[in-house]
N, C-alpha and C positions, 0 to 999 in steps of 0.2 A: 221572238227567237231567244233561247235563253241559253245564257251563258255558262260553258262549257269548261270549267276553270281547273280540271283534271288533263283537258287537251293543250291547256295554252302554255301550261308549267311546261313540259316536254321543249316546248317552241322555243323558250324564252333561255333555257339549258346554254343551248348554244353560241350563242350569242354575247351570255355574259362569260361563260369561258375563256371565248374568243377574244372581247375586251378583257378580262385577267391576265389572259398569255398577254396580251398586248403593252398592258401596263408593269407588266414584270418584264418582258423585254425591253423597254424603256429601259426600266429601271436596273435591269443587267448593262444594257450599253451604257447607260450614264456612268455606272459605278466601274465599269472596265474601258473604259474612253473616256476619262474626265480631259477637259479643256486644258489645252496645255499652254502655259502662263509663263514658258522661260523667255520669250522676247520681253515682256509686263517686267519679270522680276530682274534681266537684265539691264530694266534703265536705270539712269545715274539719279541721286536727289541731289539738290542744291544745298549748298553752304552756304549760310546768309549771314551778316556783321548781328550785333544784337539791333541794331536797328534797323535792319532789312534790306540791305545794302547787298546785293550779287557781289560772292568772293570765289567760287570757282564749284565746279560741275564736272565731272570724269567725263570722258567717252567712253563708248560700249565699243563694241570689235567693228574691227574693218575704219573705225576712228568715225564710227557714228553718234552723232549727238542725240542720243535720246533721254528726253530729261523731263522725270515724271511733273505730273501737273499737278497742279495743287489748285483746288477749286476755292477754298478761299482767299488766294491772290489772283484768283483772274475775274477779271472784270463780269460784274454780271449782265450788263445789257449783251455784251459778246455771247455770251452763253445762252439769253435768252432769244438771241437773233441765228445764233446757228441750229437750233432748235426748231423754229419758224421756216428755218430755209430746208433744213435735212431730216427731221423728225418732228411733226407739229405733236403728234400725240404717245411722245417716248415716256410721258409720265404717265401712262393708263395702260399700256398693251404690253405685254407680256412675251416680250423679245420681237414678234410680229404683226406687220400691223396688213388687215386682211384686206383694207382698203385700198393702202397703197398697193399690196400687189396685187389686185384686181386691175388698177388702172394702168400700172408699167406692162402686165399682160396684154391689156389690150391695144398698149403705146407700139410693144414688139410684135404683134401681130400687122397691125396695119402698116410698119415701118420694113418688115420679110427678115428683122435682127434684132439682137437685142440693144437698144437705144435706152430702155430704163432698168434700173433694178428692181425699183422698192424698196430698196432695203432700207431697214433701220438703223439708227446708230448700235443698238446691239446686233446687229449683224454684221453690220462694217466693222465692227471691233472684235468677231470672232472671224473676220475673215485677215483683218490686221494682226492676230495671235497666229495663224495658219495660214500664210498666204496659199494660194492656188488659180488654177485659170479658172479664168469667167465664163459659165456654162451652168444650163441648169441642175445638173448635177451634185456640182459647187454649190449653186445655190440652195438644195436642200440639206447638205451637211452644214451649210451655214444657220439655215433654220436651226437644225439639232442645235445645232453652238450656240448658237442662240436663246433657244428655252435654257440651256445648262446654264449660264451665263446667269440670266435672269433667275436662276435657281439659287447661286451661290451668292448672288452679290447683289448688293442695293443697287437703285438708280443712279446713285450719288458716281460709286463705285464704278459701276460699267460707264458712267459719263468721263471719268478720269481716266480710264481705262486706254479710250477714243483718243483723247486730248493727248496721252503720252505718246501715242503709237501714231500717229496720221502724221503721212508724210508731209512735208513741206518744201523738198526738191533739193536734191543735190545729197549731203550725210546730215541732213537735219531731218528729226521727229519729235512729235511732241509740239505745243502751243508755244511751250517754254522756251524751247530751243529758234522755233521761230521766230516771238516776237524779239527778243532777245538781236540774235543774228541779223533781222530785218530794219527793226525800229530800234535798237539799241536799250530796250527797257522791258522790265517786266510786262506780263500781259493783266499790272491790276487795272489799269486807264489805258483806255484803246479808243482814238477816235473813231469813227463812223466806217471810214474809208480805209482803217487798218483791221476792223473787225471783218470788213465785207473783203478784204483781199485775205484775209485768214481761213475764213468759211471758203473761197474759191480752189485754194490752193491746193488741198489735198485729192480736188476731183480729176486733178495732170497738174500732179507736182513737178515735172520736170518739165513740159511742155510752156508751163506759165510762172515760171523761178523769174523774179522780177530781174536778179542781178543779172542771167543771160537775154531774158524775151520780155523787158520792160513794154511792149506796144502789146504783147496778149496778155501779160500781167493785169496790164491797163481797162482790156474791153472786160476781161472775166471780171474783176476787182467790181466792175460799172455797172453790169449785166446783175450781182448779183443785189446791186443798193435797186436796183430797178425792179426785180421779184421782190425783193422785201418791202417794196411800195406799192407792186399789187397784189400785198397780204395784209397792206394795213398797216406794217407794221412802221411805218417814215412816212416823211409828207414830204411832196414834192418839190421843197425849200431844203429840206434835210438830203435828200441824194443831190439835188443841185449844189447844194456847200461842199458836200462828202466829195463829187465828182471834182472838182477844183484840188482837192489836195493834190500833191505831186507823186510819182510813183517813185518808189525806191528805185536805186540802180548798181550799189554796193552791200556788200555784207557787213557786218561790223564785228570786229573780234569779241571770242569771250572774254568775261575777264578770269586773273588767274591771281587774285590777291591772296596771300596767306597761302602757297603751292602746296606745303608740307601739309600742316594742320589742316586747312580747309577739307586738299584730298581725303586725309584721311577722312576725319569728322566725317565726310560727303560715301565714303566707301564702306561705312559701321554702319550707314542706314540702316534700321532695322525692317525688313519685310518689302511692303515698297511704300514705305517712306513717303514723303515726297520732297521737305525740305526739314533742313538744320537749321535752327539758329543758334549758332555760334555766339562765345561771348566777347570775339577777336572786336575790335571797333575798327573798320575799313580807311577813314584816313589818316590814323595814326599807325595803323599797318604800311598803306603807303609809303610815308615819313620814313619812318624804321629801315622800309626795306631799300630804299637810295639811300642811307647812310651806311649801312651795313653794306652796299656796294660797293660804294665811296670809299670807307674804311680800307676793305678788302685790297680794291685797286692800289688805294696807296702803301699796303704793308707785300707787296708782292705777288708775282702770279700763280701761286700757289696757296695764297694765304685765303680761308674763309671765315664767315662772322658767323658770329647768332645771338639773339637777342630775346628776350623774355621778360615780358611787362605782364605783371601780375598786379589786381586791385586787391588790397587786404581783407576789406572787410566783408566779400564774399569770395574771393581768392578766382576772380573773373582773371580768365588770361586774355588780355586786353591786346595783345602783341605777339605772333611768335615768328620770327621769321628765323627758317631754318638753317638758310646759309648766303650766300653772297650773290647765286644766280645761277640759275640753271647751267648757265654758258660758264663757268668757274667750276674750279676742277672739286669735285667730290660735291657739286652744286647738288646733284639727286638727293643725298642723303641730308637728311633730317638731324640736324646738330642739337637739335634741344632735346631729344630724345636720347641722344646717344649716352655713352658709358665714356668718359674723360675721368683722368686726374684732377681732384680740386685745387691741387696746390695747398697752400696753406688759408684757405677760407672756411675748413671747419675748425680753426681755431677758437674764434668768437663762440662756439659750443663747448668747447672744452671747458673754456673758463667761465662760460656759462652753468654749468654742470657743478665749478669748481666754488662758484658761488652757494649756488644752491644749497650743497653738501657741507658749506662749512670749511671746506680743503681752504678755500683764498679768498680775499678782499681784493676789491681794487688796490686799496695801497701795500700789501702785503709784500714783504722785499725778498725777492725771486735773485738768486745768482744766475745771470748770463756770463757762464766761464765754462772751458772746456769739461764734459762731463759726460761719464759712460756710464750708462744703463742695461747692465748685463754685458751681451755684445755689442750694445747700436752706442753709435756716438754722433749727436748730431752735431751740424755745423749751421752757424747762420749763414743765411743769401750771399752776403757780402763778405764773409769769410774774417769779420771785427766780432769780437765781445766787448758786452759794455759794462762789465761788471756786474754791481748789484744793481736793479731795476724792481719797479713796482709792477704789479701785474696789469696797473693800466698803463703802463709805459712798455711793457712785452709786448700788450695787445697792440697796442698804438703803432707801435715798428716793426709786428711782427716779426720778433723776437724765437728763436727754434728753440735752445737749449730751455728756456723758463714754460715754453709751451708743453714741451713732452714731461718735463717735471711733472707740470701739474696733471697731465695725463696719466703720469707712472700713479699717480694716487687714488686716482681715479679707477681706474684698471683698463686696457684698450679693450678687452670683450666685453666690463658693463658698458665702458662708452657707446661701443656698436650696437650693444641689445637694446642700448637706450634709444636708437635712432629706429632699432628695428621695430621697437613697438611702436612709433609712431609711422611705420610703412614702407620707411627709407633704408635698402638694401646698399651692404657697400661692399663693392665685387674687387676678391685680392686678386692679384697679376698670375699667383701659379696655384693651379687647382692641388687640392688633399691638405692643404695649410688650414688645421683648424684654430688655431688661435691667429687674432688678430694682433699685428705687434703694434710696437709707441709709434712704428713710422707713420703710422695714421692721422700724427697731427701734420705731418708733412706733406700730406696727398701720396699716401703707401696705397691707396686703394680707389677702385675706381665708382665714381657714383652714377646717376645719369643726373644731364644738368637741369631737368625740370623737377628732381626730388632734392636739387640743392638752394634752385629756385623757391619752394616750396618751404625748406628749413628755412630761409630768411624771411618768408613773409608770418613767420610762425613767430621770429622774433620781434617783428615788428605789430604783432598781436599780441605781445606779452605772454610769449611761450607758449599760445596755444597752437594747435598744430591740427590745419582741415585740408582734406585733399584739394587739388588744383581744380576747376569749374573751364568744361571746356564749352558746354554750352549754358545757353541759357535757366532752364531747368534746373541743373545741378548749381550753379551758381544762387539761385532762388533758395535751393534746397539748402546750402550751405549758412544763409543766412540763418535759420533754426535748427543747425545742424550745432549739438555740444562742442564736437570738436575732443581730439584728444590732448591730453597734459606734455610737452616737450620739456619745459624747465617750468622754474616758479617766474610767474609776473615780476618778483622785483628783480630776480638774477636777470630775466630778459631785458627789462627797463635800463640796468647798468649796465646789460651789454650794450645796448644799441647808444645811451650814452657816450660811452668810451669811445667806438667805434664812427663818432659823430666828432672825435676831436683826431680822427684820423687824414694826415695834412692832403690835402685834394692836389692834385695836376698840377705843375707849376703855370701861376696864371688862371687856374681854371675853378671855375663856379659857376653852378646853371643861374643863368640872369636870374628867372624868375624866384629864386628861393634864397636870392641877394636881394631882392627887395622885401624880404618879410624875411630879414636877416639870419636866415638857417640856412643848416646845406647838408645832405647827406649823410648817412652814417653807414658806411661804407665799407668794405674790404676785398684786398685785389689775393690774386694769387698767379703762382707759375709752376710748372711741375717740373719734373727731372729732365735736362736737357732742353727745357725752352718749350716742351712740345704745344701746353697750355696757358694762351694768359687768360684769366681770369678777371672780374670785377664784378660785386657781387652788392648790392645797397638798397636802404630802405629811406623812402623818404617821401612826405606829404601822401600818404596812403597807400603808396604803392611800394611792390619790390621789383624790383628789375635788376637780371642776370644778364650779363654780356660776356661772349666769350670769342677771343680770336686766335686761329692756328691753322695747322692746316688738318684737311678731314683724315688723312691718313696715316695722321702722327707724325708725320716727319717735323725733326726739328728746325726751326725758325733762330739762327743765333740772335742773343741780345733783345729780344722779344720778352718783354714781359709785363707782370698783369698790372703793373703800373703805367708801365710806358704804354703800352700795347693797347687794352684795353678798359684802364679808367679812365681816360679824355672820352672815349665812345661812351662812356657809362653816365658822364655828367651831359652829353649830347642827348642822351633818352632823357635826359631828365627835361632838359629843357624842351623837349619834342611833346613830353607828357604835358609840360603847363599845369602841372597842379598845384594847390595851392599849400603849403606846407606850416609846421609848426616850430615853432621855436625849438631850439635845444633846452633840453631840463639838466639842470645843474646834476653836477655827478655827487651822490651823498651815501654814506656821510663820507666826512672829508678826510679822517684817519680810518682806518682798520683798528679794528677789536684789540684789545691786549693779549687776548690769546691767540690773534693772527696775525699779529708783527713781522711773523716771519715762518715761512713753512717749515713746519718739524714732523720729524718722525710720526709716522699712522700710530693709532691706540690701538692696544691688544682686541681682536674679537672681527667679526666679519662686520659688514655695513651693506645693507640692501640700498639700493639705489631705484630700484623699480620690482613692486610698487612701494611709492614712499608712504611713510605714515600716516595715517587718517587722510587719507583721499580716497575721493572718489572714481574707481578707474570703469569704465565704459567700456562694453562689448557688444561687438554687430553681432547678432543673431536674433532668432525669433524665442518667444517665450509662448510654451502651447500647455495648459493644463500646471504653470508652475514648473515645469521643468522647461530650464535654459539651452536650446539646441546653439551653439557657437559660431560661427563662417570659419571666423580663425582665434586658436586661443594668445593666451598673455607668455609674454616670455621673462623671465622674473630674472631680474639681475643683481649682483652683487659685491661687493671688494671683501676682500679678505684673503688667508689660507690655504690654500686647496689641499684637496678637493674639495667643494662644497654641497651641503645634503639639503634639498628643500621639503618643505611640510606645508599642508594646508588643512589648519585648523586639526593636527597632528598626525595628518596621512601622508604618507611618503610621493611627492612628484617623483614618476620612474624617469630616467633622462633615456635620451632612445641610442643610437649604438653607438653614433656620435659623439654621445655625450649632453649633448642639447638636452633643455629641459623645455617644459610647455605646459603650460596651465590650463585646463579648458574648466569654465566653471560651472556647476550642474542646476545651478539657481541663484537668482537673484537675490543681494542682501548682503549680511557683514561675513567678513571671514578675518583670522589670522593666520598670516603668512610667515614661516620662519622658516630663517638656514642658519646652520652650525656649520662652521668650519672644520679643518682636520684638527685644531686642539680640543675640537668639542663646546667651543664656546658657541652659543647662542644669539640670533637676533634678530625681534619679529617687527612685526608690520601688521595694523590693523588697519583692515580696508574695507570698502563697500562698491559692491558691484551692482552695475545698475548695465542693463541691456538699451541698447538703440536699432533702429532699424539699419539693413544691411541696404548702404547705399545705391541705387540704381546702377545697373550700366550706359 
């Protein structure tokens, strides 16, 4: 018979058309019905200490705990035993597996209902994305969901998928939120008999919730060490030990350490996540947050704290408790974030700055005597002058009249420019006010207190200045991170100094840095009306901010940042237990001959940023030699006004403001100069060097 291969083409036409339409309808339904992932993307990921430590987890709506899994903290014999009991072959098949549903076919025929499914864990997980009733139906849109599944996402994936969503009875889903709730502990160590009650529960989570129906908890939990003994997978010694554990009969609370930070941190997840680690350290959060209580209770019921434990040398926030307890009035709101008055704790910067520039020495003799500047006339705290004083003796008693001096020379818009270029924004009380006045050294303006947190551990860095590390990662990052210029290393070294001979609490010294004979270097503040006390210190590696008032500004009479909160400030210290260094002598011991005493500015402008021959740093990327920016430099200055800037003798346009802004178009040297309104001149040679734009 011979083959007639003109007649068979015709045959075969049809056929593969048919499978074409076939695989393009697919392929239209997948791409107009993709799987819908919003229960997946609405779970919570966990906030963890840097050491792995559960600090808090959000709920999802209706106050469901669903809280994504993360496959490497959960134990892996669990996962290879639920595997064994619910999917033996989920690593080979391709969302369906044809064996099992051959068998639950022929399980519901003999039985006149459906008694099995088959289904897979990728099909339990496209039926847990989509619930619906159980019916064949369902079960072949589950199929669908299934290959799609399989399409988009690794095993790994669709195994975490499962783990987040599978109920566990009551508003718990997710492995996480189970073992947790159940056994009080992560799911990375699961004994026998908490693995085989985990695998059971999600088959009637509500039927077999141990904390209401402990006796069917019990036989399911039993029933399922008994299949996994005849699968091989335990020996008959192993379910008889596992059978002996006791069966839960309570739930155990979450925990909720670090409410503020954690939440948030826990709610930036990116995608779905599945955990944070934070760089908060959980028993020293603890500690913090009963003191901070503590505190609160005793300064009134109205009064709240907040506290901020910063490590320098990668600028970990080790500590942030936001206020004094949910149950205490304006408890919701988050104090370290907020926008307060500093009082007078950017003073220590002023005369940091005033070092730097040359304006002052430590001993430089400053009149504290009634004195106006323009229209402001400040007055000290206490309403005494002490005549003539040194500028480590203003600093020391926080001194008004000798602080704003040295600010008049300074100028208050480059002081502010200077904070701005390293990030720190300082918000004035009435909008359209564009210049910043002297009241600045008073707390004229409001900062947030984690960028004031931040300024101090910048001095305790020797002026250098890296953003805050909320978690781990960025904390890592910051240890190779340059870091930007705030003041010069020595001017910061004599601030922190001076600030180290400032007289502590009556009575008070944290034990531990009395025995390695140092103590803090410190400074408090209060702001207009009592609203803010402050205390603000660097000591043995860390900076720590404390702040108490109450959240809604109202004033607190006789409240302040001595009384109020530096006692609480030497209480962190001693909570911290670090080990700290001696004081260094303040040097040199006189001031300059030519700063005996402050006189009169020299004729001509004085750039302040950027100073001379340094090197200033910019986030952005560099593609082909040309410098793309994030954000540019803002270049400040004392002198004359108005003032005109150039770079490298092109005119920076200032924008309608007034403001000026640098953006620079390459990496390498420039000259920067501004002339005043007498036309005087004064440059700045610099060099730009780009860094990477730090992660979110």
């Amino acid at each position: 018979m011979r083959f007639n291969r003109d007649a068979l083409i015709p045959r075969l036409i049809k056929p593969l058309i048919g499978f074409v339409a076939f695989q393009v309808a697919v392929c239209v339904a997948d791409l107009t019905l993709p799987p819908d992932l919003t229960r997946a993307k609405a779970a919570s990921a966990v906030a963890l200490d840097h050491n792995g430590a559960w600090l808090r987890a959000l709920p999802v709506e209706g106050g469901t705990w669903r809280i994504r899994a993360d496959l490497d903290r959960t134990d892996p014999g669990f996962i290879k035993h639920l595997l064994k009991v619910e999917d033996e072959r989920f690593w080979w098949h391709q969302g369906v597996d044809a064996v099992a549903i051959v068998r639950a076919f022929g399980s519901n025929l003999s039985a006149g209902g459906i008694v099995s499914g088959g289904s897979t864990l990728s099909m339990q997980t496209a039926r847990l994305l989509e619930p619906k009733p159980r019916n064949y139906l369902s079960k072949l849109i589950e199929v669908f969901r299934a290959w799609q599944l399989e399409a988009r996402f690794s095993k790994r994936d669709i195994l975490s998928l499962y783990l987040t969503l599978a109920p566990y009875g009551g508003n718990l889903e997710g492995v996480r939120a189970a073992s947790l709730s159940y056994f009080g502990h992560e799911p990375e160590s699961l004994t026998l008999g908490e693995q085989a009650l985990l695998i059971a529960l999600p088959q009637a989570p509500e039927a077999r919730r141990p904390d209401r129906h402990p006796e069917r908890a019990l036989r399911a939990r039993n029933l399922v060490l008994e299949r996994m003994a005849a699968k091989g997978v335990l020996s008959a010694a192993q379910v008889a030990e596992a059978k002996t554990e006791p069966m839960i009969v309570k739930r155990f609370a979450f925990p909720a350490l670090g409410w503020h930070a954690a939440g948030r941190l826990a709610s930036e997840a990116k995608g779905l996540q599945a955990t944070v680690v934070t760089t908060l350290d959980a028993p020293l959060q603890a500690r913090l947050e009963a003191l901070a209580r503590q505190t609160a209770v005793a300064q009134g019921p109205n009064s709240s704290t907040a506290i901020l434990v910063i490590e320098i040398r990668s600028r970990a926030v080790r500590a942030s408790v936001g206020s004094a307890g949910l149950d205490r009035t304006g408890g919701w709101i988050d104090m370290v974030q907020a926008i307060r008055s500093p009082g007078s704790t950017l003073k220590p910067f002023i005369y940091g700055f005033g070092f730097e520039e040359g304006i002052v020495a430590p001993d430089t003799r400053l009149m504290d005597a009634p004195t106006r500047f323009g229209d402001y006339q400040p007055e000290n705290f206490d309403k005494v002058f002490h005549g003539e004083v040194s500028a480590k003796e203003a600093l020391t008693h926080s001194l008004n009249v000798p602080a704003v001096a040295v600010l008049n020379r300074i100028g208050a818009g480059a002081f502010e420019s200077r904070l701005q270029g390293v990030g720190v924004h300082l918000i004035r009380p009435k909008t359209g006010l564009r210049d910043a006045g002297l009241a600045l050294a008073l707390g004229g303006a409001g900062i947030e207190l984690q960028d004031l947190g931040a300024l101090y551990a910048a001095l305790g860095d020797k002026g250098l200045m890296k953003p805050l590390a909320w978690t781990e990662a960025d904390a890592k990052a910051n240890l190779s991170r340059p870091g930007q210029r705030l003041m010069a290393a020595d001017a910061a070294s004599r601030v922190i100094s001076i600030l180290r001979e400032t007289p502590p609490p009556a009575g008070r010294l944290p034990a531990h840095l009395m025995k390695t004979a140092s103590r803090p270097a410190y400074k408090t503040g209060t702001s207009y009306g009592f609203r803010d006390a402050l205390a603000v210190g660097v000591a043995g590696g860390y900076a720590v901010l404390v702040w108490t008032g109450r959240p809604d500004g109202g004033s607190r009479a006789d409240q302040t940042g001595r009384e109020a909160s530096a006692p609480l400030l030497f209480d962190v210290f001693d909570q911290i237990n670090a080990p700290s260094q001696a004081p260094q002598s303040l040097t040199p011991a006189a001031a300059p001959e030519a700063l005996k005493a402050l006189k009169p500015a020299v004729r001509g402008p004085s750039i302040l940023f950027p100073p001379d021959q340094a090197t200033v740093y910019v986030e952005g990327q560099v593609t082909g030699g040309k410098l793309s920016a994030t954000r540019g430099l803002k270049p400040s200055a004392r002198g004359k006004g108005p003032l005109s800037w150039y770079v490298n003798g092109q005119p920076i346009v200032a924008d309608t403001e007034g403001r000026v802004e640098w953006r620079p178009e390459a990496e390498g040297f420039y000259e920067v100069s501004v002339v005043d309104a007498d036309g005087v001149t004064s440059r700045s040679r610099v060099r730009v060097k780009a860094i990477a734009q730090p992660k979110p």
